[in-house]
C-alpha positions in Angstrom: 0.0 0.0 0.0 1.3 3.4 -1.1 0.8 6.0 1.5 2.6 9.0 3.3 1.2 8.8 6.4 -1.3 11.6 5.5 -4.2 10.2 3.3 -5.8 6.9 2.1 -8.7 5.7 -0.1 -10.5 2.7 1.1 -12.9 0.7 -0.3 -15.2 0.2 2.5 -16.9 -3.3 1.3 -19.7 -5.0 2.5 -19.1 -8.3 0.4 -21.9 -7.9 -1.9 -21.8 -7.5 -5.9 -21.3 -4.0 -5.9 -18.7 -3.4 -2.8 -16.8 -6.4 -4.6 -16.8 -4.8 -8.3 -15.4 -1.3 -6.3 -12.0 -3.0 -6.2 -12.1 -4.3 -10.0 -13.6 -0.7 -10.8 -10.6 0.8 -9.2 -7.7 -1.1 -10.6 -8.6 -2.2 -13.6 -11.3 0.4 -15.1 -9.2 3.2 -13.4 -12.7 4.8 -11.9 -11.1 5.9 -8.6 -7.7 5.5 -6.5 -7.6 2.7 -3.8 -5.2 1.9 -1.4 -7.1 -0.6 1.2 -10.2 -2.8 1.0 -11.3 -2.9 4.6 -14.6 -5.0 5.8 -16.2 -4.3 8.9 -17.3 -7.1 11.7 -20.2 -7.4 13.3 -20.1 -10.7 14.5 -23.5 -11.2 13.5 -23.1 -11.8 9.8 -23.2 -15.7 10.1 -26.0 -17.3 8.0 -24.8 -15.3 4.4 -26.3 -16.8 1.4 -23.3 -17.1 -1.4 -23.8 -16.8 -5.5 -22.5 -20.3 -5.8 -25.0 -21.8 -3.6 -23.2 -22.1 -0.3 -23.4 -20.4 3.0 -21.0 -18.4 4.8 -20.0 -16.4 7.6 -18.3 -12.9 6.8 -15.2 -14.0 7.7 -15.1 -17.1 6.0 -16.2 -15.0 2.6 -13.4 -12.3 3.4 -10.4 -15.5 3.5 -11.9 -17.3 0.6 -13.3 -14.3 -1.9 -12.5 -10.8 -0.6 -9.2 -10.9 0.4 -7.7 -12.8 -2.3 -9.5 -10.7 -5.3 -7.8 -7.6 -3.4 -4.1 -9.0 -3.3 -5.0 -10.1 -7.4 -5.4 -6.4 -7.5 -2.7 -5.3 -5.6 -4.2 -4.0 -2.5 -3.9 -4.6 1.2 -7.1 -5.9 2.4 -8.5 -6.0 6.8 -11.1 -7.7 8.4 -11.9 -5.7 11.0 -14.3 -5.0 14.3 -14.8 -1.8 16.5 -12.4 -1.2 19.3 -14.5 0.3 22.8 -13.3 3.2 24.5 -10.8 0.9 26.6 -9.4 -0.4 22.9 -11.1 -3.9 23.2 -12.7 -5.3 20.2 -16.7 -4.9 20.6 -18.5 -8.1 21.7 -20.8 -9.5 18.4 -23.8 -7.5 18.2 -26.3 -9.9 19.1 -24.6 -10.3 22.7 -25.4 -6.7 23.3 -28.2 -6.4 22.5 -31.0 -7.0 25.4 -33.9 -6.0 27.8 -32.3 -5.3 31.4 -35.1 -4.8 33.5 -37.0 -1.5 32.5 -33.8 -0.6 30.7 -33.4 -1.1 27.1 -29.6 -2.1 25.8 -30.1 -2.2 21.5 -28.7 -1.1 18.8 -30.7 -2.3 16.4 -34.0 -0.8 15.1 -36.5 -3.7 16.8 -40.1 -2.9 16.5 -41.8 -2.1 19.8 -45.5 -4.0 20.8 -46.7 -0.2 21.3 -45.9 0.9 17.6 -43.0 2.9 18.1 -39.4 1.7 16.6 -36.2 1.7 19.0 -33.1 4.2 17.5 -30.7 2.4 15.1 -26.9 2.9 16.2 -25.4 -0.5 14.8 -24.1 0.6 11.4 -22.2 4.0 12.9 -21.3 1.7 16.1 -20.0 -1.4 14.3 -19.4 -0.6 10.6 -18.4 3.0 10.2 -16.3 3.1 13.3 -14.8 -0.1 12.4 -13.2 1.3 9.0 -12.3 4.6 10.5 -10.4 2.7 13.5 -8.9 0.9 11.0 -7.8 4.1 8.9 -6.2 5.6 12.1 -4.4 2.3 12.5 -3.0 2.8 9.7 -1.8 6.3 9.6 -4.3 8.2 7.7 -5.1 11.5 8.8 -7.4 11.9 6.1 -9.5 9.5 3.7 -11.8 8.8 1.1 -14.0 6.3 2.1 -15.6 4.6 -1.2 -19.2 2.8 -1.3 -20.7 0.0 -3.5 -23.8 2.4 -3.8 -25.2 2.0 -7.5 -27.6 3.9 -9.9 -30.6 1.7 -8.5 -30.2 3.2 -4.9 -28.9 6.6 -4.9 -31.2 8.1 -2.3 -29.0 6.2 0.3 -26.1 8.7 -1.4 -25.4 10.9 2.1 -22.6 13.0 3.3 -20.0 11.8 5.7 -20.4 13.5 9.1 -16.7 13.6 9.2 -14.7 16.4 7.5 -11.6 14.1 7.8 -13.1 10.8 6.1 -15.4 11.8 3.6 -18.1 9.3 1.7 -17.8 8.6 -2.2 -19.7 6.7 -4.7 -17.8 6.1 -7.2 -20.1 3.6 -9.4 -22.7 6.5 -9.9 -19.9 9.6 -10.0 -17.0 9.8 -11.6 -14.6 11.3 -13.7 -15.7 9.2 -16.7 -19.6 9.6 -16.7 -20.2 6.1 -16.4 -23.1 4.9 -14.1 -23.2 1.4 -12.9 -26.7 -0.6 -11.9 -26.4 -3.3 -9.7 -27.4 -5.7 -12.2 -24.9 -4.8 -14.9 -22.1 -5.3 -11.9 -23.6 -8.8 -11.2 -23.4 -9.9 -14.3 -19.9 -8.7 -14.9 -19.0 -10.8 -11.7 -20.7 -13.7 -13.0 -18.9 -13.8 -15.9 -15.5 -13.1 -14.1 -16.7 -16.6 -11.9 -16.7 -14.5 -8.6 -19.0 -15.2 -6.1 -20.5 -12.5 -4.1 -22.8 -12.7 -1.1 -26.2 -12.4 -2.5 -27.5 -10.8 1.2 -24.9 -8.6 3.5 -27.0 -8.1 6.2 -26.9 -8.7 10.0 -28.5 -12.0 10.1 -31.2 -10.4 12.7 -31.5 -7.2 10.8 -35.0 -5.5 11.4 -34.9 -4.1 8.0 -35.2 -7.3 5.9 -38.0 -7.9 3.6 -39.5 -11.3 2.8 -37.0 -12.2 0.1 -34.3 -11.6 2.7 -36.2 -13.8 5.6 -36.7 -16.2 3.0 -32.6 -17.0 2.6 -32.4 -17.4 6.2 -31.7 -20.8 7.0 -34.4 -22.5 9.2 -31.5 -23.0 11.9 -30.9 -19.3 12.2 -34.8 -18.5 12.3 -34.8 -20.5 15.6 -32.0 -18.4 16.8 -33.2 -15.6 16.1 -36.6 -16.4 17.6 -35.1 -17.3 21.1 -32.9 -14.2 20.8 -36.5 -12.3 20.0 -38.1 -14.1 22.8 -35.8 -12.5 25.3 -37.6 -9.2 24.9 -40.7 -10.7 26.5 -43.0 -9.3 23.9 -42.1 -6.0 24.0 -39.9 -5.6 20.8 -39.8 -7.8 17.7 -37.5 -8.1 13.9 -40.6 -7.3 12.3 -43.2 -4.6 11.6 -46.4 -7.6 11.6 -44.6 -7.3 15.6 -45.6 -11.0 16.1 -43.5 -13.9 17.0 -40.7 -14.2 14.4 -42.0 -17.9 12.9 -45.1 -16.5 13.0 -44.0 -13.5 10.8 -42.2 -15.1 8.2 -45.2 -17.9 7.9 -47.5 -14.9 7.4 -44.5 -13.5 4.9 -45.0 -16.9 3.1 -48.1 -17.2 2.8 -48.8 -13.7 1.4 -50.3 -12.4 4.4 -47.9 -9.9 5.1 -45.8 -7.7 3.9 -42.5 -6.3 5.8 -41.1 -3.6 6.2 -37.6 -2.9 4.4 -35.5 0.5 4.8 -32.2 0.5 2.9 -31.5 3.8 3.8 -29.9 2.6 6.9 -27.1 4.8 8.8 -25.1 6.4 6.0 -25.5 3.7 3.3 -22.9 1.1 4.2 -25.1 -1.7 4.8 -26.6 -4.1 2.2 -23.7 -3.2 -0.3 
């Protein structure tokens, strides 16, 4: 990696078709500069569904896929996860996330039995602060910090809320007018025989949709239910705000629809 100690552009990748294209984008269409590939933890990204049929955890994808298409391209790639305040790396998300009492511990955006929708602080908490930790590390004092965001989603396009590490999208500007839509990308992956991870989400994300619930292995459904049930009714991963199994029966039987946001924190989930 080429850097004075002063500035470096990362591709911030989520594992998905368009975060993975970034790095072929960079080095061998010449759309941007990139220095790093750098792929945030959560711990919770265990039950990913992969374009060549298999399941994966995210680190498992970043040794097999990630890592090695970035050393092809010459680039240093990390697998990181958020350091607390006392430089420890964060516990996985689901194992902080929980009912204390009258006191509410999460992160994520669970839906509450009363209507309302808890405050969402997992993607700033585990992804964004990940990837700037890891910038710090290593010696940036300033950074571009480049998303997978394409043509089919640019209202999740927002800017960085840190002078020092601003946000780019490179597959929808750039210096050579070319726009990118996720499914062009895909294709050009397929073709390339690289497998991306067809769903980059949490595995207990409250913003899937049916399609997503639908790639969750059966195995995972019952963790996640137990992990719901710990909330004692109060807060569920869906906006029917039943039991889980009884959501994604409803979802499968066309009963219900759920609710899915992408505009989550600053665009660097689902990428």
């Amino acid at each position: 990696m080429k850097n004075n100690g002063r500035h470096i552009d990362a591709i911030s990748c989520g594992q998905g078709g368009p975060s993975l294209f970034l790095i072929i984008a960079a080095k061998e269409y010449n759309l941007f500069s990139a220095d790093v590939v750098i792929v945030a933890d959560t711990g919770w990204e265990n039950d990913m569904l992969r374009t060549d049929g298999r399941r994966s955890d995210a680190r498992t994808f970043f040794e097999e896929v990630t890592k090695p298409l970035a050393v092809e391209y010459g680039l240093d790639a990390y697998f990181v996860r958020a350091n607390d305040g006392n430089g420890k790396p964060l516990p996985p998300l689901q194992d902080t996330q929980r009912l204390v009492g009258s006191r509410i511990e999460v992160d994520i955006p669970m839906f509450g039995s009363n209507g309302g929708r808890l405050h969402q602080s997992c993607t700033s908490k585990y992804k964004v602060s990940a990837i700037r930790q890891q910038l710090r590390r290593l010696g940036a004092k300033t950074a571009n910090s480049y998303l997978g965001i394409t043509m089919d989603e640019v209202h999740r396009m927002k800017e960085s809320d840190r002078k020092w590490n601003p946000q780019s999208y490179p597959l929808v500007v750039n210096g050579k007018g070319v726009r990118y839509y996720r499914s062009t990308i895909e294709n050009d992956l397929r073709k390339r025989n690289i497998p991306f991870l067809i769903t980059t989400e949490c595995d207990g994300c409250p913003h899937k949709n049916w399609a997503r619930w639908d790639r969750t292995s059966p195995e995972t459904i019952q963790e996640l239910s137990e992990f719901e049930a710990s909330f004692n009714g109060e807060f569920f991963l869906t906006n029917n705000r039943i039991a889980l199994k009884d959501s994604v029966d409803k979802m499968r039987n066309g009963q219900s629809m759920t609710l899915f946001d992408e505009s989550c924190d600053s665009g660097y989930c689902f990428l």
